[in-house]
C-alpha positions as a Markdown table, in Angstrom:
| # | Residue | x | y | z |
|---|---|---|---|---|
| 1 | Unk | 102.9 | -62.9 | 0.8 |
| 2 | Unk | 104.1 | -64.8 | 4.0 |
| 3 | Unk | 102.8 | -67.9 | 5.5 |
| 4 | Unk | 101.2 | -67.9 | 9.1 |
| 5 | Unk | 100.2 | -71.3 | 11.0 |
| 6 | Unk | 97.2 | -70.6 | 13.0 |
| 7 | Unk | 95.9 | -72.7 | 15.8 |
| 8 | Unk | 92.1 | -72.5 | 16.1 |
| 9 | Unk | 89.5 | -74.7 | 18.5 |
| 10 | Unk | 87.3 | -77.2 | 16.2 |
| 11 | Unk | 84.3 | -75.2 | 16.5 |
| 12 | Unk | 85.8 | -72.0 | 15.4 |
| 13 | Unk | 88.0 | -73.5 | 12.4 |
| 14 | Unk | 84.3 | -75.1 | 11.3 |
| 15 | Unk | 82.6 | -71.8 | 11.1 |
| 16 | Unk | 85.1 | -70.2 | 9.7 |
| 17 | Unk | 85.2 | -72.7 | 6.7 |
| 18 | Unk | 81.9 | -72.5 | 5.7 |
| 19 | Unk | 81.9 | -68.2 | 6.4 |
| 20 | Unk | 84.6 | -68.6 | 3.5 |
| 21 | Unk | 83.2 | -70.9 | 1.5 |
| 22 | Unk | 79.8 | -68.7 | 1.4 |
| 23 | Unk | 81.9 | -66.0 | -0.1 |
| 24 | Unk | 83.6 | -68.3 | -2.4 |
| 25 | Unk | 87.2 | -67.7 | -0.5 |
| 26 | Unk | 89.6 | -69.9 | 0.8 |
| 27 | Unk | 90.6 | -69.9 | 4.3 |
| 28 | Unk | 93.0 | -68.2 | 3.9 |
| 29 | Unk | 92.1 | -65.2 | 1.8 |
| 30 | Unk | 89.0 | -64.6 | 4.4 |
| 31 | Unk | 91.1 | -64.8 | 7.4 |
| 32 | Unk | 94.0 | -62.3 | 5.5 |
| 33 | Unk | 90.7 | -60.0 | 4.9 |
| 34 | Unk | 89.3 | -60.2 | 8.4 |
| 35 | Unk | 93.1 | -59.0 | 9.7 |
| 36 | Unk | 93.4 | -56.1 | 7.2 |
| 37 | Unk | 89.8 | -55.1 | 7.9 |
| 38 | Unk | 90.6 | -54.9 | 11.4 |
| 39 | Unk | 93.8 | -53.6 | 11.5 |
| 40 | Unk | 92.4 | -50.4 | 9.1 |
| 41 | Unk | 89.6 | -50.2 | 11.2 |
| 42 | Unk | 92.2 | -49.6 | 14.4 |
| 43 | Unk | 94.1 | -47.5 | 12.3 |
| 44 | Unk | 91.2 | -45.6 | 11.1 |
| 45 | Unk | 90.2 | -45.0 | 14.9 |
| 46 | Unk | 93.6 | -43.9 | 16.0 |
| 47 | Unk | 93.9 | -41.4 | 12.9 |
| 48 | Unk | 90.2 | -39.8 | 14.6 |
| 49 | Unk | 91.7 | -40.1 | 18.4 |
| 50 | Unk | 94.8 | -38.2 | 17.7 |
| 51 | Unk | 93.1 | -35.6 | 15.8 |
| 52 | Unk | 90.6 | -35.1 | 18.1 |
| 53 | Unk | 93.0 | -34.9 | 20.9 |
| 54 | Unk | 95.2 | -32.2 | 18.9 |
| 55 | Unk | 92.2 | -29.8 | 19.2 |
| 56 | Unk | 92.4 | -26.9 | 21.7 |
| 57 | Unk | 90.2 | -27.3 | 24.9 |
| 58 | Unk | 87.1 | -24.6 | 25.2 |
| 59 | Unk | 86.2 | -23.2 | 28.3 |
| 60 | Unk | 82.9 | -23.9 | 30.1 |
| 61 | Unk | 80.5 | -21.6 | 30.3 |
| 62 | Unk | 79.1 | -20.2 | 33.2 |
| 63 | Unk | 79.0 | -20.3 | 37.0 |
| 64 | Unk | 79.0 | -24.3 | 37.8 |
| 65 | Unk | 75.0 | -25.6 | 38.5 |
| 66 | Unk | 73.9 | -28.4 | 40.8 |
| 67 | Unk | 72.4 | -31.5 | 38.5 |
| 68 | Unk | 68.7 | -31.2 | 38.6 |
| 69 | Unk | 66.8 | -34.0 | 41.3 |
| 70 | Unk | 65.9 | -37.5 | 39.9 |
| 71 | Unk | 62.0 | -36.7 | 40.4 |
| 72 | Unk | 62.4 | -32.9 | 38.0 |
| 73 | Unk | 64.5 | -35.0 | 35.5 |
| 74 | Unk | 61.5 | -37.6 | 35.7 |
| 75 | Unk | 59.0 | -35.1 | 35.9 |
| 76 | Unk | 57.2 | -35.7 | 32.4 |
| 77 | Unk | 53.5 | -36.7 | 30.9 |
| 78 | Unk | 55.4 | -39.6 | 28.9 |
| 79 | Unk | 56.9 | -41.7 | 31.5 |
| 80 | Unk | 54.4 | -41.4 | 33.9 |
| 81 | Unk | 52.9 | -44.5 | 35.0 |
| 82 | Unk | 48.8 | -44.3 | 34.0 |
């Protein structure tokens, strides 16, 4: 373990207390779990990014078409106004 000094407004370090002491942490175990928590989460993301990008491109198919006009794409029973 290592120890960190952390500035943090008045406000902030308030609600941050009493998010801690309503899990029955100290400050700083919650603030160590909010850091891991977001730093897997990132990782997490990354992992899905790179392996998404690593997949081969597909070809479109088909001649290109013109987007159809706002009033056919609007053109329906439910959002017409009665």
């Amino acid at each position: 373990m290592r120890n960190v000094t952390i500035t943090l407004d008045t406000e902030t370090a308030a609600q941050v207390k009493v998010r801690a002491a309503e899990r029955g942490m100290s400050l700083s175990r919650y603030i160590g779990e909010i850091l891991r928590r977001e730093l897997r989460n990132g990782d997490v993301y990354d992992a899905a990014y790179r392996s998404w990008r690593a997949g081969k491109a597909f070809p479109l198919a088909g001649a290109a078409q013109p987007y159809p006009k706002r009033e056919e794409a609007y053109d329906r029973p439910g959002l017409r106004r009665r």
